[in-house]
C-alpha positions in Angstrom: 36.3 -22.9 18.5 38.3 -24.3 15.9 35.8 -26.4 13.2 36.6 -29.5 11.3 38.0 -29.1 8.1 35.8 -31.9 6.6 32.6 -29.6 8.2 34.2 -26.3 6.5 34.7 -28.0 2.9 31.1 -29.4 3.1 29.7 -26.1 4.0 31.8 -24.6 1.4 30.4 -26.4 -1.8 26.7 -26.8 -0.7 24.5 -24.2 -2.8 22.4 -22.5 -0.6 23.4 -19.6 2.0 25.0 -21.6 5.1 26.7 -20.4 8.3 27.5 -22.8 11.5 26.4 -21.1 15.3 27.8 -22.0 18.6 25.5 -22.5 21.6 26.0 -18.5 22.0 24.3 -17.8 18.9 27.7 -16.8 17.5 28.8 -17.4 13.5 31.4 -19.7 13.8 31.7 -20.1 9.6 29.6 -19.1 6.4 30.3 -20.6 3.2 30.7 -19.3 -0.2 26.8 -18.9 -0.8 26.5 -16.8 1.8 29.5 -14.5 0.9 27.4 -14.0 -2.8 24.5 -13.2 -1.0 25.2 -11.1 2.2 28.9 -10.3 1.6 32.2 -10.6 2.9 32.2 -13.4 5.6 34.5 -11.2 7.9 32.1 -8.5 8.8 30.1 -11.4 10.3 32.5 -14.3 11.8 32.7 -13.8 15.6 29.2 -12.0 15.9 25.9 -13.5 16.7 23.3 -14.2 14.1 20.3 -12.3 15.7 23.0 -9.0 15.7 23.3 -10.0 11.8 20.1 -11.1 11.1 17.5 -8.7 12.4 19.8 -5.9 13.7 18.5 -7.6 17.8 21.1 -6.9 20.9 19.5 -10.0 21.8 18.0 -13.4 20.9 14.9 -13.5 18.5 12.5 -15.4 20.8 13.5 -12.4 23.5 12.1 -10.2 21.0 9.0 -11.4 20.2 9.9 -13.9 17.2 10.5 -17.7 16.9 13.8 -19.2 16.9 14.2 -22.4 15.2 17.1 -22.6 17.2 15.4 -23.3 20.5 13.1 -25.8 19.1 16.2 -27.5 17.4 18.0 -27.5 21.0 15.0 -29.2 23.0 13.8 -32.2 20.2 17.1 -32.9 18.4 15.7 -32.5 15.2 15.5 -29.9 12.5 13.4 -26.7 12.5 12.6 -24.3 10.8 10.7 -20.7 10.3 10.3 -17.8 8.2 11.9 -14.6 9.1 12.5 -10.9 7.4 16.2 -10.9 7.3 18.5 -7.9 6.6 20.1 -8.1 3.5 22.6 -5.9 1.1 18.4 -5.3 -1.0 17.1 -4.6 2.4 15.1 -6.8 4.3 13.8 -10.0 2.6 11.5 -12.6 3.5 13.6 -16.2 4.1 13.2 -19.6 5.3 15.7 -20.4 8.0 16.3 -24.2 8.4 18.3 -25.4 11.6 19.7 -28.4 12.1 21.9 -29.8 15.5 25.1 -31.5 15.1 26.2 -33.5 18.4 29.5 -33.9 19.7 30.7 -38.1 20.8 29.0 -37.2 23.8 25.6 -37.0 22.3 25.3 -33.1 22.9 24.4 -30.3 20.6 27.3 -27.9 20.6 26.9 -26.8 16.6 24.0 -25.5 14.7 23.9 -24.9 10.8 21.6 -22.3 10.0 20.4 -22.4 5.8 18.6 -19.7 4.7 16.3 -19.5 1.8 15.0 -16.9 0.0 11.3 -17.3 -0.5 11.9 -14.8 -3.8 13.6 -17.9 -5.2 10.3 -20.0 -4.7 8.3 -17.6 -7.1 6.9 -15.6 -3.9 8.6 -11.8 -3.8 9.6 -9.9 -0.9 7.0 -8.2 -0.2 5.3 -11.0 -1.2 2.5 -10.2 -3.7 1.9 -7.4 -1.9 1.7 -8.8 1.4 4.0 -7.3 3.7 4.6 -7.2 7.9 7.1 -8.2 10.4 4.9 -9.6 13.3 4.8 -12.9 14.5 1.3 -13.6 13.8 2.1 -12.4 10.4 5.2 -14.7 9.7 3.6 -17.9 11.3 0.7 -17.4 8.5 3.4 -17.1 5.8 5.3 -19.9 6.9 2.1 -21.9 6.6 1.6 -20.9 3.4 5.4 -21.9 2.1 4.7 -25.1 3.8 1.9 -25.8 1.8 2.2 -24.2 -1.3 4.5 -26.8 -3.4 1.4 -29.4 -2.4 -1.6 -30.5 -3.5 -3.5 -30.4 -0.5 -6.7 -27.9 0.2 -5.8 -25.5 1.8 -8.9 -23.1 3.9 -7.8 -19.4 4.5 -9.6 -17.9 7.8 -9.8 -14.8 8.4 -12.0 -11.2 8.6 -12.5 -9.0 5.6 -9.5 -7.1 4.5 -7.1 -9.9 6.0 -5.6 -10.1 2.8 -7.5 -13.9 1.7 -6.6 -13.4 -1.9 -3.3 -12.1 -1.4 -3.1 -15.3 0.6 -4.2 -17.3 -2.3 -2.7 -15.9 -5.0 0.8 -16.4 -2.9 0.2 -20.4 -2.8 -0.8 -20.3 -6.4 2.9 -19.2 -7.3 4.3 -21.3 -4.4 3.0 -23.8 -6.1 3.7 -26.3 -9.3 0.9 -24.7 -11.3 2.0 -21.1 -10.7 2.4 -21.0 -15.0 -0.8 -22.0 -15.3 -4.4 -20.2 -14.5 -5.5 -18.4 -11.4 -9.1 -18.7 -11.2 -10.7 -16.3 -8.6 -14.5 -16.8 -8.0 -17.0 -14.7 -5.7 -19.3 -17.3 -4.2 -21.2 -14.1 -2.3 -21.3 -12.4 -5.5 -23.1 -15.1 -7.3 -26.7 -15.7 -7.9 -27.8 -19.2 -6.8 -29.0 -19.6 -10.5 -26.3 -18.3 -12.0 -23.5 -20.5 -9.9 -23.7 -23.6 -11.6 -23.4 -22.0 -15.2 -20.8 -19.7 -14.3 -18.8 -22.8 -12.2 -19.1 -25.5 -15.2 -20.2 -23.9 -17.9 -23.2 -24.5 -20.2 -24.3 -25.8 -23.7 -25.6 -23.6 -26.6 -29.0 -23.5 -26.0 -29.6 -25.2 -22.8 -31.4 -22.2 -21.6 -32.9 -19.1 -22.4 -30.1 -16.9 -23.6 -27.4 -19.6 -24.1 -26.8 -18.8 -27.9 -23.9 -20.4 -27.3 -21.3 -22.5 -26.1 -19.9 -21.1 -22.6 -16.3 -22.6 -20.9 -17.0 -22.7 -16.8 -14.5 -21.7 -14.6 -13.9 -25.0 -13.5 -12.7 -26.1 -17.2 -10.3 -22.4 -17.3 -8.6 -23.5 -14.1 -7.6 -27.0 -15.4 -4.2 -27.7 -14.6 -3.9 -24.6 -12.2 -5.6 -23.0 -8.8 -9.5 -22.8 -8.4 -10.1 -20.0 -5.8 -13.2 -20.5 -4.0 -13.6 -16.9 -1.8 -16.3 -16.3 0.7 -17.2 -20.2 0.5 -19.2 -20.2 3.6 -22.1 -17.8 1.5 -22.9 -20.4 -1.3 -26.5 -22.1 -0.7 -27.0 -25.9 0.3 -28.3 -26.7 -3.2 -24.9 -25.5 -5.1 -22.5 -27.4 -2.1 -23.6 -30.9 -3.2 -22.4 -30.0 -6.5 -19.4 -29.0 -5.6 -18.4 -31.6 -3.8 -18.9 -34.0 -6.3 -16.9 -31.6 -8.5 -13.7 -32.2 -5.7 -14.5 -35.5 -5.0 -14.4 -37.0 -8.5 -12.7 -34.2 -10.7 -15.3 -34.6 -13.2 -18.3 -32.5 -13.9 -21.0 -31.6 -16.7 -21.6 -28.6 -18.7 -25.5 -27.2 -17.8 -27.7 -28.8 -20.7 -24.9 -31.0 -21.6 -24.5 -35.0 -21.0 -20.7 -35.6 -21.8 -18.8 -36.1 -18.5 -15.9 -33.3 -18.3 -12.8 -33.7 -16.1 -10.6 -30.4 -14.5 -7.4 -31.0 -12.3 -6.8 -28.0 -10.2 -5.4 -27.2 -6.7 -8.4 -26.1 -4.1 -8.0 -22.9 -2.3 -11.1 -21.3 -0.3 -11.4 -19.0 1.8 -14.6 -17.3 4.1 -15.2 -15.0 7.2 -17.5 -17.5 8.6 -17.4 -19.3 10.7 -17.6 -22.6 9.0 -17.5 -25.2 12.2 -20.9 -23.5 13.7 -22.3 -23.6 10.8 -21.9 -27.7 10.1 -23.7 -27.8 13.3 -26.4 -25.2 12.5 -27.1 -27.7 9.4 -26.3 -24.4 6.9 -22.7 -25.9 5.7 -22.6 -29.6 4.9 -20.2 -31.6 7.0 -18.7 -33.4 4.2 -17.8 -30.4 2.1 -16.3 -28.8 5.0 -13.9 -31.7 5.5 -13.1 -31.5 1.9 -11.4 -28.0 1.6 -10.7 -27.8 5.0 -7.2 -30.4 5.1 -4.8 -27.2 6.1 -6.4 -24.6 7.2 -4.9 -21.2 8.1 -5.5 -18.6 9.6 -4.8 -15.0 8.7 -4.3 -12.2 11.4 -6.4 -8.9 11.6 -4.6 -5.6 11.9 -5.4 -5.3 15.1 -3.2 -8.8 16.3 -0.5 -6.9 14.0 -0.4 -3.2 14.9 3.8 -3.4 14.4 3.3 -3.5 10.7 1.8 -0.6 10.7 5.2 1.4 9.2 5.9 -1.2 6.7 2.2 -1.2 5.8 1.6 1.8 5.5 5.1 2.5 3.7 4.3 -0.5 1.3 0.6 1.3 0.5 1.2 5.0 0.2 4.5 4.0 -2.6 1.6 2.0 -4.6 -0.8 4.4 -3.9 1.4 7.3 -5.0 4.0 6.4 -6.6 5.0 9.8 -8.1 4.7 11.6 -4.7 7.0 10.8 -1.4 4.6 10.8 1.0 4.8 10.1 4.6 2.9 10.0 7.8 3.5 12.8 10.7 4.3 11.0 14.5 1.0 12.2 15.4 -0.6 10.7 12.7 0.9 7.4 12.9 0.1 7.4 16.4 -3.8 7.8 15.6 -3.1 4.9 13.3 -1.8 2.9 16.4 -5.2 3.6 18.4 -7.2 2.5 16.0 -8.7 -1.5 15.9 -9.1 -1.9 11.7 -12.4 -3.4 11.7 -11.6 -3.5 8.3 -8.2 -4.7 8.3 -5.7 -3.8 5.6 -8.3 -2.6 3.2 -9.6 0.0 5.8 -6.3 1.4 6.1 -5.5 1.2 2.7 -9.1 3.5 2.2 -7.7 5.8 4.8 -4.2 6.4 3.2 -6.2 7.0 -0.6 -8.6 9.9 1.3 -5.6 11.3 3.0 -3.5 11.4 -0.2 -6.7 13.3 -1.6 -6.7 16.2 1.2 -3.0 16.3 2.0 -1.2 18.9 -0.5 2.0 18.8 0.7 4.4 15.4 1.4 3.4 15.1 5.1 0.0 13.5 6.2 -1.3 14.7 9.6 -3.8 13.2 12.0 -6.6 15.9 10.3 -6.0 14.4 6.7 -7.2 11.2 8.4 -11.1 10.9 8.4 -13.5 8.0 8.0 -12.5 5.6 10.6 -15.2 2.6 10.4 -15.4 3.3 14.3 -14.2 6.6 15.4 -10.9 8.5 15.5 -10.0 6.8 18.8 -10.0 2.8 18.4 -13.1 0.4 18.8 -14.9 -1.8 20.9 -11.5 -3.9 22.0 -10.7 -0.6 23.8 -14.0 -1.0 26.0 -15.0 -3.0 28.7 -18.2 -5.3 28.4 -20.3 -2.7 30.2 -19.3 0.1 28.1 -16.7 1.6 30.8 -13.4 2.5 30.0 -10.5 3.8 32.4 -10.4 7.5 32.9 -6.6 7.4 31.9 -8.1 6.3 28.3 -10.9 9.0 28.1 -8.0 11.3 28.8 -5.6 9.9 26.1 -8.4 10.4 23.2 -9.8 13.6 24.4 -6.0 15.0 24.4 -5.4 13.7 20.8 -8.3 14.5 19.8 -8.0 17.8 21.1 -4.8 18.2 19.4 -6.0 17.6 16.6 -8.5 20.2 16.4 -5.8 22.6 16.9 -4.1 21.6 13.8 -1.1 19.7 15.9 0.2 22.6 18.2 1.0 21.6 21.3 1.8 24.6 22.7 -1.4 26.7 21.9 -3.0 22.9 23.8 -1.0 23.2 26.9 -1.9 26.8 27.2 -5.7 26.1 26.7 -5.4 23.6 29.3 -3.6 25.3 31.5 -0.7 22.7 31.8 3.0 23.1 30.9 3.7 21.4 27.8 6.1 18.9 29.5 3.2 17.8 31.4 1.6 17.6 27.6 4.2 15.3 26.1 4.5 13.1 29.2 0.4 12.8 28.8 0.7 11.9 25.4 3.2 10.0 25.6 
């Protein structure tokens, strides 16, 4: 299809990275910001974007991911989504933007595709450390970039070792106020008394041991982000304050009369779960409806097992940085079995242990010890009543077995009295 030349010199001196699709997902043009940033324009004219993209042999919503382009199709209107794209630096987290452009007819028979680079918002690939490939994962990162140039409150949901300041910390530099402060504060790891002083601040003197004046964290975060983490443990008494605090803005100093103002961006986050509790009478309504304007959620491990590779490619190179370390197959496949009660920071205690009894550069499935549940995955691999299918018992006692024999397969077939094709098929 041959395009307009009005279309091509538009495309041509817009800024950001730009190509035009056809209805068969295949680059039709890319302009001169997209040659600078993934190369020559003739290894990719004629080939379709998921091929260039994400290395697919077919489209990304076949594979498990969302395509903007499918939404774009059905309402009309623009979409978009963040993706990891390949790129000359390897894969990179960008926003892909689609909008439809209609023939006389009234039919959609163009799409151009603009891709951002979330880098160039102040949020690196991986991205403060947070790194993965699933959908669960990208949905959560595209609500953060949707979010972070606002003001709004934003409530991040999820277990322990989800990742909540990561989370935070990624729509603090998303954000306006990324040059100013970053004010992370422990709500579980405060005593009741202590809140309110360590929140606002107190005057010389005001109580016993005040021998002088003290800045709250409140007045430190002024004109950046307040992060509120494990909201959901502070006590009735210390919520009404609070929510004055984010109602008005202003707030006192303990012992002190003069009337203080902060301007910061809310982020909180909890475990809990905050809903129950507002009807359980432990979480006041109000305050929940306060920080709670965009709530998101972040995925446990176990939604995300994919990102085990990058994960644990991302954790061993900041846990070891000197070494080049990898996982066996074997061990990685333990890793796959397992649930992560403790998310991310389980795994990341796993890989530090292993990198303590593992001499060489290869971590095997015996270097791997201290699972928060077993060796062999949790309760999501059991029924209600406790029974699990006998193909299952199989499959752990086998790796687990193999294990025990340091990895040999042969010496396990032989015990068993099985050829080791019928081994590898099993554990397969």
């Amino acid at each position: 299809m041959s395009l307009p030349t009005e279309l091509l010199q538009l495309l041509e001196s817009l800024p950001e990275p730009r190509i035009v699709v056809d209805t068969t997902y295949r680059i039709l043009a890319a302009n001169a910001a997209y040659r600078r940033e993934f190369g020559e324009t003739s290894c990719v004219i004629g080939r379709t974007c998921y091929e260039v993209s994400h290395r697919f042999d077919r489209p990304c919503d076949h594979c498990g991911e969302s395509c903007p382009r499918q939404q774009a199709w059905k309402n009309g209107q623009r979409s978009r989504v963040i993706h990891r794209h390949h790129t000359p630096r390897g894969e990179e987290f960008v926003e892909v933007e689609i909008l439809p452009l209609k023939d006389d007819r009234g039919q959609t028979t163009l799409f151009v595709e603009t891709m951002r680079f979330l880098g160039s918002k102040g949020i690196p690939s991986p991205a403060l450390g947070m790194v993965g490939n699933a959908p669960a994962f990208l949905q959560m990162l595209e609500l953060l970039e949707r979010a972070g140039p606002t003001h709004t409150p934003v409530l991040l949901l999820g277990e322990s070792g989800t990742g909540k300041e990561l989370a935070a910390r990624a729509l603090h530099h998303l954000s306006p106020r990324r040059d100013r402060p970053f004010v992370p504060v422990d709500c579980s790891g405060l005593p009741e008394a202590l809140f309110e002083s360590e929140l606002f601040g107190h005057e010389k003197g005001s109580f016993t041991g005040a021998t002088q004046r003290k800045a709250g964290l409140v007045e430190v975060a002024d004109g950046g982000t307040l992060f509120l983490d494990e909201i959901g443990d502070l006590p009735l008494t210390q919520q009404v304050k609070l929510l004055r605090l984010l109602e008005t803005g202003t707030y006192r100093r303990v012992g002190g009369i003069e009337m203080l103002r902060s301007d910061f961006r809310l982020v909180a986050a909890t475990h809990r779960d905050l809903r129950r509790m507002v009807e359980e009478g432990t979480f006041r309504r109000d305050l929940y409806y306060r920080i709670s304007a965009f709530p998101v959620r972040l995925p446990p491990l176990r939604e995300r097992h994919e990102d085990l590779p990058l994960l644990v490619a991302h954790l061993l190179e900041r846990l070891a940085p000197q070494r080049s370390v990898r996982l066996s197959a074997a061990a990685m496949s333990r890793l796959r079995e397992h649930d992560f009660p403790g998310n991310v920071r389980e795994l990341r205690n796993l890989l530090e242990r292993a990198l303590l009894l593992a001499d060489g550069e290869l971590i095997e499935p015996w270097h791997l010890t201290g699972f928060a549940d077993g060796p062999s995955g949790g309760p999501a691999h059991a029924a209600d009543d406790g029974i699990v299918p006998l193909s299952e018992l199989e499959r752990r006692y086998l790796h687990r077995a193999l294990e025990r024999l340091g990895g040999d397969k042969k010496a396990l077939a032989a015990r068993l009295g099985i050829s080791e094709r019928t081994l590898y098929r099993k554990l397969r």
